[in-house]
Each structure stands twice: as structure tokens, then as C-alpha cells.
N, C-alpha and C positions, 0 to 999 in steps of 0.2 A: 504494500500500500504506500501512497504518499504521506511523507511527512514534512515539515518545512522545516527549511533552513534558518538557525539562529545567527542573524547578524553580526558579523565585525563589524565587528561593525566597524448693527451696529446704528452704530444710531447714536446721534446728541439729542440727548432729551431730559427724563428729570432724573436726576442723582437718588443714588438709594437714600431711603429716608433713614433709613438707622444712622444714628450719629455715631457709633462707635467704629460702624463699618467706613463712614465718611473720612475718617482720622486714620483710620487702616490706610486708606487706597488712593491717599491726597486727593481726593474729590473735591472740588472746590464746596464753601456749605453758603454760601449765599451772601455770608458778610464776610468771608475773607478768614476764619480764623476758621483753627481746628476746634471740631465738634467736640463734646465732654462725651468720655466712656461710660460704659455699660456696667452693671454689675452682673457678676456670671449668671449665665442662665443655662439649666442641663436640656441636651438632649433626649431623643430617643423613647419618649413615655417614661423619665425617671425622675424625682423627686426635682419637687419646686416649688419657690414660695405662690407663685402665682398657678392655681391649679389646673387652667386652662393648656399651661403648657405640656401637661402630663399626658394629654388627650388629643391634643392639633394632629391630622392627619395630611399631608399632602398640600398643605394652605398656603400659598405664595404672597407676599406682599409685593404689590407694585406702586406703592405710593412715590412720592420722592421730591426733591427741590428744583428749583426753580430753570436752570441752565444745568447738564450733567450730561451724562451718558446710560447709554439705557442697560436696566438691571433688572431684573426679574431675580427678583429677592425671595429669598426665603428665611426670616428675620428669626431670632431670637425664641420667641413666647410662642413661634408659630413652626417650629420647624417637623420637617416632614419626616412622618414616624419609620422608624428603620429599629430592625433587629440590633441589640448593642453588639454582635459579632459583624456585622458588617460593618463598610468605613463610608469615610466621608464623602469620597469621590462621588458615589451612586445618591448624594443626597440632592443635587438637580435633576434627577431622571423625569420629576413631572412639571419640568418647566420647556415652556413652546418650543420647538427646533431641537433638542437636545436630545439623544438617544444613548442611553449607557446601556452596554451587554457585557452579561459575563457567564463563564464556564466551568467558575467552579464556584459552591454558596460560601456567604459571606465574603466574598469580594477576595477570597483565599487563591487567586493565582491571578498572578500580575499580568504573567505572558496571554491569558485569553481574554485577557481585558478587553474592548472598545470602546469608542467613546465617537461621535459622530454630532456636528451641528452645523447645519442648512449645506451641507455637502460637502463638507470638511473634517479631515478625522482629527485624531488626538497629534497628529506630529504638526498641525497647522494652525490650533490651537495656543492660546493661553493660560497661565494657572497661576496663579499666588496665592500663598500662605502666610496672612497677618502681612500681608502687603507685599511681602518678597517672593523675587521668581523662582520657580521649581528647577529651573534648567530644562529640564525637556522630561516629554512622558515616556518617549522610547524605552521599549526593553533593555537594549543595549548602552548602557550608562546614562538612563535617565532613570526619572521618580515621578511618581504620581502621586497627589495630595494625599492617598492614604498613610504613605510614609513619615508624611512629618506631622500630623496630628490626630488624636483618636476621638469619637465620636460623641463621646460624653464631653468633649473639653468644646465644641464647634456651637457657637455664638451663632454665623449666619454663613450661609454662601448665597451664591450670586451668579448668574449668568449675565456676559454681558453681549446680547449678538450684534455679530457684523465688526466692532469696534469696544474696543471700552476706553477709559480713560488715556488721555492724550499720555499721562506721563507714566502708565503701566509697563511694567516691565519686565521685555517679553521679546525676544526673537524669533517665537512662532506665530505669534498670534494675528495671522492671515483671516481669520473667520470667526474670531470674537474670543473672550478671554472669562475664563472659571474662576472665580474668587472666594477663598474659603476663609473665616476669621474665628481664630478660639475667641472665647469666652474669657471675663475678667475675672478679677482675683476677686470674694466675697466680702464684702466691709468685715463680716462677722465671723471668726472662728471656729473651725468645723472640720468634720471628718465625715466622707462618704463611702461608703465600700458597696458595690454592687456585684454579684454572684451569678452568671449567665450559664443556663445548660440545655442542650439541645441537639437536634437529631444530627449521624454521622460522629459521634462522639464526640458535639461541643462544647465546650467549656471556655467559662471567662473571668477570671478575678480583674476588677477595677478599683483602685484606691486611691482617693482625694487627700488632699488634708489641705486646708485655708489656714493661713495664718492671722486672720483678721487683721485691720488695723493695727499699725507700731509707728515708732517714730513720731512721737507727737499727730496721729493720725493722718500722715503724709504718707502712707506706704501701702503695699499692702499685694499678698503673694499667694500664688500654691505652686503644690508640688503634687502631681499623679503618678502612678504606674500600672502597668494592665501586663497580664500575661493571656495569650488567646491558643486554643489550639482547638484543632478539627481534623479529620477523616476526608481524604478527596468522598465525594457523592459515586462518583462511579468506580465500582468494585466493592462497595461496600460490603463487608460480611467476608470479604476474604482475608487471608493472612495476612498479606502484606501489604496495601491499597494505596498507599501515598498518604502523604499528611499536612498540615501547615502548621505551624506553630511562629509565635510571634512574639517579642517581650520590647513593650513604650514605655517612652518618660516624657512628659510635660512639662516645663517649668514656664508659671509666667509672674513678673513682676511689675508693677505700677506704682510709682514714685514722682509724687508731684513737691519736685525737690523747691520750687517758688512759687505765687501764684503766675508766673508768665513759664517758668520752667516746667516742664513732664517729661518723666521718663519712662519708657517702655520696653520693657527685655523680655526677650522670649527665648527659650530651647527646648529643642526635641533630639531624643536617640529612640532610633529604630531600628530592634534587631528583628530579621525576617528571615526563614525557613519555606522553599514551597517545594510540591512535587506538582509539576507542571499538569494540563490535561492536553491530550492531540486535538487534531481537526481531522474532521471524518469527511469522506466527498456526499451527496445527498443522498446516494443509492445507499453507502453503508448506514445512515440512518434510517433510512427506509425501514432497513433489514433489523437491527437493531436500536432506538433511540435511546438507551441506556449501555453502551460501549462505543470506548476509544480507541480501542485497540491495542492499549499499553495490557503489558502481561505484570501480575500481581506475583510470580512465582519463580526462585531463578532454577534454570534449568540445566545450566551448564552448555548450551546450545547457544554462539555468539551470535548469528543469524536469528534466532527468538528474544535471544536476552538484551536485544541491542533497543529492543522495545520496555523490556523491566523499570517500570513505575518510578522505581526509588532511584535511580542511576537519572532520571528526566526532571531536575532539581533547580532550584533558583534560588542562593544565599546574596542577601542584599543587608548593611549595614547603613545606617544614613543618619548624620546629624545636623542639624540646623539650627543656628543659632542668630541671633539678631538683637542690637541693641538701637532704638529710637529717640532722637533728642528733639520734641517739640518747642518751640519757641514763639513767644506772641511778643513780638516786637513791639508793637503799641494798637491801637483801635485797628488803623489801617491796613497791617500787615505782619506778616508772621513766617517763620522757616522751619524747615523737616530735616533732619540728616539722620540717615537710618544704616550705616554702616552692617554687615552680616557676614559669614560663614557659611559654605557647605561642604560637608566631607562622607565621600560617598564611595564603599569598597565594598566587592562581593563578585560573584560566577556564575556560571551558569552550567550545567552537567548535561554530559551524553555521555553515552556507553556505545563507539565505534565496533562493530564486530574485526575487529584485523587489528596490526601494529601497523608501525609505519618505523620502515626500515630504509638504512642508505640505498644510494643507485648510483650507477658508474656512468660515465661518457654516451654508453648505449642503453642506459634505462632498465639496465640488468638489478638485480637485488645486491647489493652486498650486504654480509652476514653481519653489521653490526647499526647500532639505534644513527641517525642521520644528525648531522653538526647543525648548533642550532640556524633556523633558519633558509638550510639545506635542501634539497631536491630529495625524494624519498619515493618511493614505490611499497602497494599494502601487501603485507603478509598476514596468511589467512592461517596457516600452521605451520607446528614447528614439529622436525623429525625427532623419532627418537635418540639423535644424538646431538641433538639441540639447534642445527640447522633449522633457519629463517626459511619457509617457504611461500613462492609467491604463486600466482594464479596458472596452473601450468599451461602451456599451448593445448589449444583442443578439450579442456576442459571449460564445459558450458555452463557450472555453478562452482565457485569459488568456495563454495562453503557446502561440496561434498565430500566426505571423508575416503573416499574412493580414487580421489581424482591425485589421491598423494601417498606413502609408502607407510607399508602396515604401522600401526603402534604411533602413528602423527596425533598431536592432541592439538588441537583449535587453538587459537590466543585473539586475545582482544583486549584494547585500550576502554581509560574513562578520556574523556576530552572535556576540560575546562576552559571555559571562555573566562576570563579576568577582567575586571571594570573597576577602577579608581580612577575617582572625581574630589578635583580641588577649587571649589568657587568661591570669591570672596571679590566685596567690592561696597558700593555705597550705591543712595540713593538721596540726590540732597535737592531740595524743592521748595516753593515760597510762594505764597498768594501776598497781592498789595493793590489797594484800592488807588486808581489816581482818578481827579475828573470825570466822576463816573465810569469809567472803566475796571474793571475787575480784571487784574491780568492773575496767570499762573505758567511758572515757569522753571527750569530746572534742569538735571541732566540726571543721569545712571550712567553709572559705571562699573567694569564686570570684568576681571581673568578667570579664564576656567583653563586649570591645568588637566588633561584628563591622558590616563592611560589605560591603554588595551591590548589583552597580549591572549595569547590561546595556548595552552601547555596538555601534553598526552603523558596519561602515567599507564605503566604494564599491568592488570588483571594478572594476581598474583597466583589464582588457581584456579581456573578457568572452570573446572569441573566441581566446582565447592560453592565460591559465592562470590560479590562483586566486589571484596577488599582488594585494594590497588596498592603499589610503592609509594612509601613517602616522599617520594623526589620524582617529577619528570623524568622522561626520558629523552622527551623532547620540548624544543620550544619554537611554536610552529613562527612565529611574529610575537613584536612586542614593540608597539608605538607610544610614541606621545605627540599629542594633542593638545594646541595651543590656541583658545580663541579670547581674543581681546575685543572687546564689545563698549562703546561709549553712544548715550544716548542724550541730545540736545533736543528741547522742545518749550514750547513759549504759545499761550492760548490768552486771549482777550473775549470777556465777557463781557455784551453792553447789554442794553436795556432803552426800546423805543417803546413809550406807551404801556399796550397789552404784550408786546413780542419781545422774547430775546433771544439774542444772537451772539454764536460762539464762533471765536474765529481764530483757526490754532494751526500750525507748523511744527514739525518734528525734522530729527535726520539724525540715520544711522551711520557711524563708523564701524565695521568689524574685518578684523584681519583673523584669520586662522594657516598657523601651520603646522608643519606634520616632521614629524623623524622618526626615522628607523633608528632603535636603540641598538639591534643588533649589529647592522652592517654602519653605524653611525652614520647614516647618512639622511639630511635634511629632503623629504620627498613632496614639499606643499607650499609655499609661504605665498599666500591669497589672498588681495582685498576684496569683499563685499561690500561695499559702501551702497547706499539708499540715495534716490533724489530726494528733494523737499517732498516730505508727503502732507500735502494738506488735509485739515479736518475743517468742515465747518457745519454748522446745525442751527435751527432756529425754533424757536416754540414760541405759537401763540396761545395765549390765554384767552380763549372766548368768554366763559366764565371761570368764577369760582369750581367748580364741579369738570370742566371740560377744558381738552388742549388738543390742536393738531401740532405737528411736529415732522420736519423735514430733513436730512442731513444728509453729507458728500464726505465720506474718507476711503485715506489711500494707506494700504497697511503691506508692511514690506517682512522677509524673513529671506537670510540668506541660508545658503543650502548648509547641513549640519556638519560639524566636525567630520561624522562617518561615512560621509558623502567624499567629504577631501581625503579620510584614512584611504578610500580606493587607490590614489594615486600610489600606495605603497608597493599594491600587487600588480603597478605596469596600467591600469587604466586611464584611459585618457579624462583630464577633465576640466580640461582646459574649455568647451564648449559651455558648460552648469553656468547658470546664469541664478541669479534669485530670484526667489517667485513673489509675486506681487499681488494684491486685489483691490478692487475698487470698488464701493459699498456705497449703496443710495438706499434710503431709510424714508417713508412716507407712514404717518400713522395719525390715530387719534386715540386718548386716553379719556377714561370718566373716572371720579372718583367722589363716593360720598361716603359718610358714613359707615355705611353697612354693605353698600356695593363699589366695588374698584371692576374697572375693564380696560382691555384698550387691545387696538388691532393694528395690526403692523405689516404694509407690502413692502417687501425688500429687492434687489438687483445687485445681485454681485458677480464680476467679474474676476477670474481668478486665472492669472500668465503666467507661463513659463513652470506650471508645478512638477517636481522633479520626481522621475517614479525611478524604479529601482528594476532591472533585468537580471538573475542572480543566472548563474552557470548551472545552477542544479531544476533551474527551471524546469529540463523535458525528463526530469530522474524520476524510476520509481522507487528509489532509496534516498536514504539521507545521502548527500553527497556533503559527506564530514571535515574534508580536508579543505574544502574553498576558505579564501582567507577573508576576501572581503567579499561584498554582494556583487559584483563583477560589473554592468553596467549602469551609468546611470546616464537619464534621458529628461528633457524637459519638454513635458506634452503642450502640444500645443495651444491650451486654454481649458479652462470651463465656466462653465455657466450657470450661475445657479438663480433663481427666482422662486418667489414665492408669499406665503399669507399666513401669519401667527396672530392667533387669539388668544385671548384668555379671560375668566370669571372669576371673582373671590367674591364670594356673597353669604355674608348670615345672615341667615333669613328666619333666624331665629335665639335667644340667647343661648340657648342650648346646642345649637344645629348651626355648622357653616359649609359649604359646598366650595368648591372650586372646579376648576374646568381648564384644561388649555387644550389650544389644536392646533396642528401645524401641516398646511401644504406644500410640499417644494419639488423642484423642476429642479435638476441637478443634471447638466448634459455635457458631453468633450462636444466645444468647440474644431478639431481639426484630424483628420485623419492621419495617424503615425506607429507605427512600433504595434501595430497590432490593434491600436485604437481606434474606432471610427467614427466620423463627427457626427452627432444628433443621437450615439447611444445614450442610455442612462448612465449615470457615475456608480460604478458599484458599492456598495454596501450600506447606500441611504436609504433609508422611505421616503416614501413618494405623499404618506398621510401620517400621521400620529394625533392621537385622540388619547389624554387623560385625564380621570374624574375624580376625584377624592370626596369622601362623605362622612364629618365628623360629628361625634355625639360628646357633650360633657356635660355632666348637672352634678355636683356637688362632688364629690369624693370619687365618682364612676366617670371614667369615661371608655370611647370604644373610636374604632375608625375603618373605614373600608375604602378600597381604591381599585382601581383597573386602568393599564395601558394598554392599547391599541397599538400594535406597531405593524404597517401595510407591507407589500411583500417588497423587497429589496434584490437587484440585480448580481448575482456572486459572479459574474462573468464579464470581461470588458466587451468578447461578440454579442451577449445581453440573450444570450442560448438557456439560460440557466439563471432562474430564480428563485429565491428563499421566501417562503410560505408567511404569508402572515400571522399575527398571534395574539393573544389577548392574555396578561397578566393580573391577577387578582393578588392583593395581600389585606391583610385584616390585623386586627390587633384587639384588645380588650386590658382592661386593668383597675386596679383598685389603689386608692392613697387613703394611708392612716396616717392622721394625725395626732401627734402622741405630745403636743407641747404643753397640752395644757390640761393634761390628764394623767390621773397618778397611778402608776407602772409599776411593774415589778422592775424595769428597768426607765429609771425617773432621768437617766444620761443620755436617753433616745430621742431625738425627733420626729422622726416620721419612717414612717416603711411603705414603701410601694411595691405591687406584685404587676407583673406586665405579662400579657402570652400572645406571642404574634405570630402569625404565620404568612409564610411569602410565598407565591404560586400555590394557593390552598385547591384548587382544581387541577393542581399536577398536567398543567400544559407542557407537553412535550414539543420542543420548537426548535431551531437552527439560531445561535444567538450571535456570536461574532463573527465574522468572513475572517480567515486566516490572512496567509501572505498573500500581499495584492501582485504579486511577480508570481504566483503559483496557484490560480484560479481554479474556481472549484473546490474549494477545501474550507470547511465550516467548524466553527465549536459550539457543543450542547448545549441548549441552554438547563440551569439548576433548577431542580425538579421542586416540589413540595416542602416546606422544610418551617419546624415548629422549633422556638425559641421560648423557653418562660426565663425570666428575669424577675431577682428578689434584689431589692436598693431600703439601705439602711444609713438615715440620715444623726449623725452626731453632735 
């Protein structure tokens, strides 16, 4: 069967209304100074003073200020109910445009992730965490928001389509940007522990502790940590099935060291464990929708074992830290400098059936491991007198025991992929009122040192199990990667009458180059630099209650470090140009009281997007030894168009609804490389329809939801499409309050009991498109899966 190849690797309109997220994301808040913070608010249906929070299902806020960029929030007291074994990233799945899939429950494998909005996946995308950039979502030395923050600690996220903030910072962010923001430190003193168990053998310890106010009540801190672990879904019940396992840490501090002074620190460490899941072609789900085809059992067989569960691994370590220095200079103006850290080390696993041994002049085998860096040829067995042997002439399977001298026993490699990441840099920014004008302006600034290197260790007993040498035998590459990233940008707010108008200018510098650490030689050093990309937007104010709203940006991302690591293995790529799009925004917004709407047609244009042609493209095996993904190509254009809605409506104290919907037109512009113009772009819908329906009255609440996702193209000929599907999840729960009530235990506040189930109709469906360079190949989506949750407030 196929398997794929692991890599060498918008709108100006009104600002989120959360002011704590406004101070996150330098949003401008309408008088020019940073917004005052929040006090923590939990996720997830888990203890809160406000009890509404413990019950919100699915409930978007769209309210917001006056001149911004557009957000579809999902705020605080309202956030959308999610099992606490899942992460944050899947917490905008029911906002317009936006489509999150995944393959294995609880958001427990990174590698089947997806992520998709108005025709754009996650590598063309945006993300920030408490305001700072993720680096990128990619597999191959990137992170995705779950890494740096866990679910009980996330205040609000945010969708921003098409565009978001002018001064966001983001080198992919082509088709709008993810905004995730923890939650603040509690004025008040306190300890939380919350205890998660659930189907697949889940388990989750979470531990808070708040320091309330110190420091003459200038301060004020926590500190969390959560241990998570689970069972892959599929294979369950066997020996050996795969697993995840996870161990966070939180830390946030807030220090408002004057009253013109704040300070804001944050850090996260994430250690992460996975066992990957495959992508199956449609017919093998057909056949089975509950197998991957990974084998749970080792057999001693490198050709079966080369599939073995446990050997198809992803270790990922990731720390981010970040320290914020607000400052309100006077009425009129005020400055941001947010200096940060990121440090990001971890692999990636396969189990190769064969070694990889030298080779001579003529491509012969010689009998010993190849110098690193070397030419090499596979050996599939070795004699019994310890002779290397390779594939003989005339032999039609490499991995028949016939085809070599009696008594030969199999051998076979593990293959580690290698990933360290060094980011560090600042973001320093200032809003200042002159003559009516509102300006906001600033830069970022960014090095990422990153290495990647791929190392093979011997299978020490082929016929026993998959313990490996502690030392390579080989070291197939080993680069570094260097991107230097500076960002200038300057926006002017005015104000005629009912309308206002934003008018703003950015430009990117980015150089990236490359070196071979083995043969020392420098193989990359590349400018990308940006034209002037304009933004500009206008909103009028018809009424109090009602706004239309126009805008034009141009959003740039040059092609990725692993784009230029090509140049190591002889690829040409000198041609890679950066991809570019251009976003036009038409809408109108209501907002009262009790009902918020607003509807939005967009156009975006998207050049020059760079896709990837791997060598193992026409394999029906892994093809283990490729260094990097072999070609890359910049297609000719796309197209995307399209109509997002959305409802937030109480229609009652008890009872609020929500609604979003999204249509989009996603097409290649130009016939190239196998692409033809006027197909569909694979792996979007064409419709998304989501409903959320929440219950709370007094101590009880409950919530029920369903998405709609319409069928999506897995093929660029558009021969082969992925079924549509409808997702249900539910939830129910109970909060005790115990503050004011005498206890056998008088040191308790409150307990909450949660029980949520996600796909409660056990929709069996196609959920991610695999490699877009190896078409046809899908990940399952996660089956039925029940979560209870017990939270003990201190």
C-alpha cells in the first residue's frame, strides 16, 4: 500500500471586543492605549465564578471596536465546549471558513492534523500564542498552538479571515491568521486540580495553583501542569496499538510594576510522545473504516514490520517563553516591546525494512555502513557469515528469503528525522493620536536558527523486537537553516462623520540560508523580500445596531526554510518565487443585545503558491532514503470566493443558539505540473454549516452541536472525492457550590462533574487529505468517544 513521505524537510472591520485579547494582539482599542486585562476565566465546562461559563457550547462572539480587523471570537465566558483531553487548536472549528480534521481523538497526532480556511491550508496560514508567532504549523520543525498552551489555561481564540492585524506576526499568513490567548493570573489565591478519564485508555491530571495578589497588590501569577495520555482509536484492544502521552507547564505572570508600567511574562514547556496514524486510499476505507494498516505486533518480518505502530513515532519538545513591556506614555500614546524565545527539539520515526550500506564507483554494495553523507545502496540480508547483501539480479522481491543463501537472516534500520528550532527576537509597536489621526506602527523582528538532519540506527535483532544501536550508523544529511525575518508596518486610523477608515502599509525583509554541516559547504543564501503591501478598510456606521464594511489587503509569505533545505540535495530553486494574495472583504454586521450577525463576501486571489513534487510520488512503498521532497513548483494561481455567515442569539436566559455557514469557490487559476485550471483546490468544502444549542439555569447546564462538512476534492484531476459528513458532540454537567456551605471539607470551593461526548453517532468519515504531492491518500476520521471530567476548586 501507499504510505507518505515525511518531509526534510480578511477584512478591516471591528476589533475583537475582548480587551485582554486587544493588548494580546496590539489591536488598536479606539483611544490609542492598551486595553486592561482579564481575570482568568476556565475552559472547557470546568469551574467558574461566572456559571454561564461552565455550560457555553459552540457560542462565538462577534462584537468589537470601532476600526480593526475582522475576528470571529470566541471570548472568555463563552468558549466553545471541548473535551479537556483535546487542545486548543480544534477550538475554532465552528467559526465560518474554518475546517479543522483530525485522525486521531483528542487532537493526539500532530502528523494527521488539518487545518483549512477559504482555500488555504495550515502552511499558508497564521497562529499566535498570547500574541507571539508559532513559527510555522508544518510537521517538519514546526508547532501548532497545541504545543504551547493547554486548554484549561485559553482565555479566547480568534479567527481572523483573509487578513488580520497589520502588525501580526507571521510569515505565512496568506489567508488569515489563528489567535489563541491564555487566560490571566486570579486576583484571588487558589488551587485547581481537575481529573479526566475516558474511552481508548484516557487519562488527565491538571493542576493550577494562583498565587493571588502580592506585592502591595501589583502582581499576581500561576503556575499549571497537566500530564495526558491515550491509546491510538484504531487497534484498540490489541497488544500493542500506539499511544500518546504528553507532560505541560504554564506559567503566567502580570505585574503592573507603575500605573503607566505592565508587565507580562509568559512560558510554556511541552513534552510530547505520539504514535502516528496512516492515510488509507478510499477503496481501503470502503473495505475497512476502522484500519490503517499499521501492524500492532512485531513479527520479525522487515517487509510487515516496516508498518509496526510503535516504530511510526513523533517526539517533539517545545518551549516558549515571552516577556511584554506595556507602556502608556501619556493620554495620547503609548508603546509595546515584547521580546520572546522559542526552542524546539524532537524526530520523527520509521522502521526502513533494509540497511543502507556503502557502494563503489559502479553502484556495487560494499560490505561496510557508508561515510556520512555518502552514496549507499539497500541491503535487504545478511549471510551467514555476516556478508551485507543487496537485491540480487533476477530477483523480483527483495524481501524473499529464497532469492539469497540458506541461513541469511533479514536486517533492517529505525530512521530518525531530527528537528531543532532556535527562535528569538522582539516585537516592538506604539499607537499615538495626532490631529485626529490614530496612527499604529512598529516592526518585528525574528532569527530562526533551525537544524535538520536524518540519522539510521541497525535493528539489533531482527527476529526479536525493534531495539536499535545506540549510535547511528549512519548520517544520511545534517543542515542548518538560517532565516532572518524583519517586519516594518505603519497604519493610520481617521474618522469622517459615521465612517472610518484605515489606511496601512507593511514590508517584509527575509533572507534564509542553508549549509551543509557535513561536506561544510554553504548550499542557499536567499533574499525574499515583499513589495509594499497595502491594507486598507472602511466601516460605516449606519446605526447604532448596524455597519457595512469594505476592505483591500495584500498579504505576502516567502517560501519556507524547507523549500531552500532542497537546494542541499542538487534541486534547482532558483525559479520559487513567494506566494502572494490579495483579499477584498464586503460585509455587513448587526448587533444588539441579544442578537449579533453579520455576513461577509470575500475574493481572494492567491500567486505563485508553491507545491511540492516528492520522488517517491509514483512508489508503492515508502521511499525512505529521499532527503528532501525533490521538487518544488509554483502553480500558477488560485482562486478562491465566496459567503460566511453567522448567528449568536439568546433567545432566551437560559437558551442561546449560534449558527455559522460558509460557501466557497476554491479553483487553480492555470494549467501546470498536472494541475488544471477551473478544477477545484483539493481538500476544501465547497459548504460548511455549524449549529451549537446551549442550555444553563442555575447549577445545570448541557450543550449540543453539529458540523456539516460538504464533500471535498482529494485529487488535483478532481476524479476522486471525499464524502460529506455531519459531526455531533454533546456535553452535560453539574457545578457544586460549596463556598458557602459547611462541609466535611470547609477548604473546598466548588466541584464540577462534566460528560461529553464527541461524534456521539459514531460517523464514520474521511477526515484529513494526506500529502498533496501523493493524491488519493486520506486519514480517518475519530470515531465516538466519551470523556467525564471531575474539577475540584481550592
Amino acid at each position: 500500500m501507499k504510505l507518505i513521505h515525511r518531509g526534510h524537510v480578511g477584512l478591516l472591520l471591528l476589533a475583537a471586543a475582548t480587551p485582554g485579547f486587544a493588548l494580546a494582539t496590539d489591536t488598536p482599542t479606539g483611544d490609542g492605549a492598551p486595553a486592561p486585562t482579564n481575570d482568568a476565566a476556565p475552559a472547557n465546562g470546568q469551574p467558574a465564578t461566572d456559571k454561564k461559563s461552565t455550560s457555553d457550547l459552540d457560542t462565538v462572539q462577534v462584537t468589537g471596536k470601532a476600526v480593526g480587523f475582522t475576528n470571529t471570537e470566541i471570548p472568555k465566558d463563552v468558549l466553545k465546549f471541548e473535551p479537556p483531553l483535546s487542545s486548543v487548536t480544534d477550538a475554532v472549528n465552528m467559526a465560518p471558513g474554518v475546517n479543522i480534521t483530525q485522525g486521531g481523538v483528542f487532537d493526539s497526532d500532530d502528523y494527521s492534523t488539518g487545518i483549512t480556511l477559504r482555500g488555504f491550508t495550515q502552511d499558508q496560514l497564521g497562529f499566535t500564542i498570547d500574541g507571539l508567532p508559532n513559527g510555522s504549523a508544518g510537521y517538519g520543525g514546526g508547532a501548532k498552538p497545541n504545543r504551547f498552551l493547554d486548554p484549561e489555561n485559553l482565555s479566547s481564540a480568534s479567527v481572523s479571515q483573509g487578513t488580520a492585524d497589520i502588525g501580526s506576526p507571521s510569515l505565512q499568513a496568506l489567508g488569515g491568521t489563528l489567535s489563541y490567548m491564555s487566560n490571566d493570573p486570579n486576583k484571588d489565591a487558589g488551587v485547581r486540580v481537575d481529573q479526566s478519564i475516558g474511552q481508548w485508555n484516557a487519562k488527565r491530571t491538571f493542576v493550577r495553583y494562583d498565587t493571588g495578589t502580592f506585592l502591595d497588590n501589583t502582581t499576581r501569577a500561576y503556575i499549571s501542569y497537566s500530564t495526558t495520555h491515550n491509546n491510538r482509536w484504531i487497534g484498540h484492544g490489541q497488544p500493542d496499538n500506539g499511544h500518546t502521552s504528553r507532560d505541560h507547564v504554564d506559567i503566567k505572570l502580570i505585574s503592573d510594576v507603575t500605573d503607566r508600567l505592565t508587565i507580562t511574562s509568559r512560558f510554556s514547556w511541552d513534552n510530547a510522545y505520539e504514535n502516528n496514524y496512516n492515510d488509507v486510499t478510499k477503496a481501503q476505507f470502503q473495505q475497512d473504516p476502522n484500519y490503517d494498516f499499521l501492524t500492532t505486533r512485531w513479527t520479525g518480518d522487515p517487509n510487515t514490520d516496516q508498518q509496526y505502530v510503535n516504530a511510526w513515532n513523533t517526539k517533539r519538545k517545545n518551549g516558549l517563553a515571552g516577556i511584554k513591556f506595556d507602556y502608556q506614555i501619556d493620554d495620547d500614546a503609548d508603546v509595546s516591546f515584547y521580546p520572546y524565545y522559542h526552542l524546539q527539539e524532537g524526530y520523527g520515526g520509521w522502521m526502513p525494512p533494509y540497511q543502507l550500506y556503502a557502494s563503489d564507483a559502479a553502484g556495487n554494495l560494499v560490505n561496510n555502513y557508508p561515510a556520512e553523507g555518502a552514496s549507499f545502496v539497500n541491503a535487504y540480508y545478511r549471510s551467514p557469515n555476516g556478508v551485507a547483501l543487496a537485491q540480487p539480479n533476477g530477483c523480483a522481491n527483495p524481501y524473499d528469503a529464497g532469492c539469497y543463501p540458506a541461513g541469511s537472516n533479514p536486517i533492517n534500520s529505525f530512521r530518525q528525522s531530527t528537528y531543532k528550532n532556535n527562535r528569538y527576537g522582539f516585537l516592538l509597536s506604539g499607537h499615538w493620536d495626532i490631529a485626529g489621526n490614530h496612527f499604529y506602527g512598529g516592526t518585528w523582528f525574528e532569527d530562526q536558527d533551525r537544524n535538520a538532519g536524518r540519522k539510521w540506527y541497525a535493528v539489533l535483532d531482527t527476529a526479536k523486537a525493534w531495539n536499535y544501536a545506540g549510535k547511528p550508523y549512519y548520517l544520511q544529511f545534517d543542515d542548518k537553516l538560517k532565516t532572518d525575518t524583519r517586519k516594518l508596518f505603519l497604519q493610520d486610523s481617521l474618522t469622517f462623520g459615521p465612517v472610518d477608515v484605515s489606511l496601512g502599509i507593511s514590508k517584509y525583509l527575509v533572507n534564509i540560508a542553508g549549509n551543509d554541516l557535513i561536506a561544510g559547504d554553504r548550499f542557499a543564501d536567499k533574499s525574499f523580500d515583499s513589495d509594499v503591501l497595502p491594507s486598507v478598510g472602511a466601516v460605516w456606521h449606519i446605526n447604532p445596531t448596524s455597519q457595512v464594511y469594505a476592505s483591500y489587503t495584500k498579504n505576502f509569505a516567502p517560501p519556507s526554510d524547507s523549500v531552500v533545505q532542497a537546494a542541499a540535495s542538487g534541486t534547482d530553486i532558483s525559479t520559487v518565487k513567494p506566494e502572494t494574495s490579495s483579499n477584498i472583504d464586503l460585509g455587513y454586521r448587526y448587533q444588539t443585545s441579544t442578537l449579533q450577525a453579520s455576513l461577509a463576501l470575500y475574493h481572494v486571489r492567491f500567486a505563485n503558491q508553491i507545491n511540492e513534487i516528492t520522488p517517491d510520488s509514483q512508489y508503492t512503498r515508502i521511499n525512505y532514503t529521499v532527503g528532501t521532497e525533490g521538487t518544488y513548483i509554483n502553480v500558477g494561481g488560485i482562486e478562491s470566493k465566496g459567503l460566511e455567515g453567522l448567528v449568536d442569539w439568546a433567545f432566551d436566559p437560559a437558551f442561546d443558539v449560534y449558527a455559522s455557514a460558509t460557501l466557497n469557490h476554491s479553483t487553480y487559476l492555470q494549467t501546470l505540473n498536472g494541475i488544471i485550471k477551473g478544477n477545484k483546490v483539493t481538500g476544501t468544502p465547497g459548504r460548511m454549516l455549524a449549529v451549537g444549542l446551549n442550555y444553563h439555569a442555575n447549577d445545570f447546564h448541557a450543550g449540543l452541536s453539529a458540523k456539516y462538512v460538504g464533500d471535498r476534492y482529494g485529487t488535483r484531476d478532481n476524479t476522486e472525492k471525499m464524502n460529506p459528513y455531519t459531526v455531533f458532540d454533546a456535553n452535560v454537567g453539574y457545578h457544586i457550590d460549596l463556598a458557602d456551605k459547611k462541609t466535611a471539607l470547609p477548604w473546598m470551593k466548588s466541584v464540577d462533574f462534566t460528560l461529553a461526548v464527541t461524534n456521539f453517532t459514531n460517523k464514520r468519515y474521511l477526515a484529513t487529505l494526506g500529502d498533496d504531492s501523493t493524491p488519493g491518500y486520506y486519514y480517518i476520521g475519530a470515531p465516538r468517544t466519551v470523556v467525564l471530567t471531575a474539577s475540584a476548586q481550592f
